[in-house]
N, C-alpha and C positions, 0 to 999 in steps of 0.2 A: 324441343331441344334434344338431341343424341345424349344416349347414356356415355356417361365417361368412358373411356377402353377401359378394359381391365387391368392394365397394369396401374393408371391412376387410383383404381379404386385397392389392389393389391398398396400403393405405398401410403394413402390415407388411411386405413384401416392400421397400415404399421407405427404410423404417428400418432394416431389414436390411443396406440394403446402404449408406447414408450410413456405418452405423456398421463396417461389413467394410472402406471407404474410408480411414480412420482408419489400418486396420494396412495397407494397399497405400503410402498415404503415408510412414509409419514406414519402411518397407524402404528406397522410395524415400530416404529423408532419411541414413538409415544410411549408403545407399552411397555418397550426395554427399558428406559427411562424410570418409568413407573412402578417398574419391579424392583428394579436398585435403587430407587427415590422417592419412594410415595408421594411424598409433599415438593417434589422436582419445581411443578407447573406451579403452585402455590406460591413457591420462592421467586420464580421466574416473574410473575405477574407482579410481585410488589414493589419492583422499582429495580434499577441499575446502579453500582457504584462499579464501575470497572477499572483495576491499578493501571490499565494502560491505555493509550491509544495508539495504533497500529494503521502505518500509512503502505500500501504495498501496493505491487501491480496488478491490475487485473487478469492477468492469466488466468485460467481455470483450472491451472495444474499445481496449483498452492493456496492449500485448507490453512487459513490464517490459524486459528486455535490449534488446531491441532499440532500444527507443525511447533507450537510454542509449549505444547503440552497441557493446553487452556480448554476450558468448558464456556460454554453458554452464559452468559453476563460477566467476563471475565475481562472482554479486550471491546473497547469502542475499536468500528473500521471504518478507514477512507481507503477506495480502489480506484485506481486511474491509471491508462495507459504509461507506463513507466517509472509509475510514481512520483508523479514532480509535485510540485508545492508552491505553481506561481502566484504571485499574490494579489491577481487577476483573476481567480480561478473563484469564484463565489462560494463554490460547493466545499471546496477546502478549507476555505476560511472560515465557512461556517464550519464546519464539524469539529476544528482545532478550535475555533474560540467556543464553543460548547460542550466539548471535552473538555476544557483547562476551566474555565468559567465555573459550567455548572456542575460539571460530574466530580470536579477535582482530580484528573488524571493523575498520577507520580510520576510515569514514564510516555515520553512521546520517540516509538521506535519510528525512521525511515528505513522499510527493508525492497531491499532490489534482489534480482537472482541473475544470475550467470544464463545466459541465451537467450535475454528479453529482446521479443520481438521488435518493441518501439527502438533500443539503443540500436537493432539490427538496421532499423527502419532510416533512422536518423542516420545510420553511416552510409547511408544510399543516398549517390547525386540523380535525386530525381523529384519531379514534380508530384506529390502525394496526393495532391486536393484538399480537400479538410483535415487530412493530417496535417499537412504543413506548417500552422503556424503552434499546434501544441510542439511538433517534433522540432522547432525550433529553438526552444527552452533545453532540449538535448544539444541540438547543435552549439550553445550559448556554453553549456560546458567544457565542447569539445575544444571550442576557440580558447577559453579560460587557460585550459592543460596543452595548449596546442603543441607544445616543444616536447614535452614528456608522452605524450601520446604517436606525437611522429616519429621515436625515435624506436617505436615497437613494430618488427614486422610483420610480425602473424598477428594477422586478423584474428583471426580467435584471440589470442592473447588482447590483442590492443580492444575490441568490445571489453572482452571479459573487465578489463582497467576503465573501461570508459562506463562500464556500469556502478564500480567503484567511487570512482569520481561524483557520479552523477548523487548516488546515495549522501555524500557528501557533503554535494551543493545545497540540496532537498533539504538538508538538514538546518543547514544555516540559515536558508529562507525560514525552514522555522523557527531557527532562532531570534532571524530579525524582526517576528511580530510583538504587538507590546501584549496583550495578553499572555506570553511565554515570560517576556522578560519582567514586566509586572508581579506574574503571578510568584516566579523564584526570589525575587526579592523580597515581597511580603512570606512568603511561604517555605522557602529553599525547594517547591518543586512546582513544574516538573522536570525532569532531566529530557535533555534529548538524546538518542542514541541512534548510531547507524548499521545498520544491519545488511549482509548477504545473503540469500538462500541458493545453496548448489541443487537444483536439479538429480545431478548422477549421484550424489550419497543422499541426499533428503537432510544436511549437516546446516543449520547457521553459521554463518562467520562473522562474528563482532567486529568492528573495524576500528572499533576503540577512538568515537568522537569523544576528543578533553571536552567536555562539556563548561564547564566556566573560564577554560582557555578562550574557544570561540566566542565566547557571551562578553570576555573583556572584551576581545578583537571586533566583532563585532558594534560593539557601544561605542565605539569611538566615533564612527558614524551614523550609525540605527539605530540610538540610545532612545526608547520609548517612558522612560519610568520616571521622569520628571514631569 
């Protein structure tokens, strides 16, 4: 067998060592930790009660904690392409009903951000492949808003609203499960709340879901707690 050319062995040798960079970091991070925390890893190891659980996009451009101002056992997360919350989605359902169940979440934020690729994704007439039927649950919204969304012309503008929207709907899906409505009834939590993250400031914007507004309006039809 021919030796690789050298430029294969030049970009495996640079993958090698991005990814060996990864655990030099780790060490590093451990011992920071360790100096401002002695007993950091000790607390961390004895279990989780986290105040919130936190539904966001998968982007890689948004450090859930951080951007909240939160540390390590602080925030249960669920990450998904645009953060939706179908209720088909197996992986969401677990995590929300083992958030509110077991950890006893207080707060369940949905946050979306301003130039998500998937709402970008969904406003394209086009055949995606295995995107298509998650970007459809985007599309479902955009039908939902269709009059107020058409009547915006700039594109930037009208995503920028259609990620709003979308934060929205997410929410309500998880309002309509009975472990949320359950758990407030017996409990008064947890809340759900909706959230924006902008990109260009690094700013949250609360979008101020009435939370037992939605929860009457909703129960008139999703009412799970009988």
């Amino acid at each position: 067998m021919d030796a690789p050319p050298a430029n294969e062995k030049r970009i495996s040798r640079f993958l090698e060592q991005s990814h060996e960079r990864i655990f030099d970091n780790n060490k590093k991070w451990v011992e920071e930790m360790k100096i401002d925390d002695p007993e950091f890893f000790d607390k961390l190891a004895s279990g989780q009660s986290p105040e919130y659980l936190y539904i966001g996009c998968s982007d890689s451009r948004i450090p859930a904690n951080q951007i909240m101002g939160l540390g390590p056992g602080d925030v249960f997360i669920h990450r998904n392409i645009a953060n939706l919350v179908p209720n088909t989605d197996l992986s969401a359902m677990s995590v929300i009903n083992y958030a509110v169940r077991h950890l006893h979440v207080k707060h369940i934020i949905v946050c979306g951000h301003y130039g998500c690729g998937g709402i970008a994704a969904a406003m394209t007439p086009a055949d995606l492949g295995i995107l298509n039927p998650w970007l459809r649950n985007i599309r479902d919204v955009y039908r939902l808003h269709e009059a107020e969304l058409d009547e915006i012309t700039d594109e930037k503008e009208k995503n920028n609203r259609l990620v709003e929207l979308n934060v929205f709907e997410q929410a309500r899906n998880v309002i309509k499960l009975a472990a949320i409505q359950q758990s407030y009834a017996e409990n008064h939590y947890p809340i759900v709340h909706g959230w924006v993250f902008d990109l260009h400031d690094g700013l949250l914007k609360d979008l101020k879901v009435d939370f037992e507004k939605e929860l009457a309006g909703i129960q008139k039809i999703y009412n799970l707690t009988k």
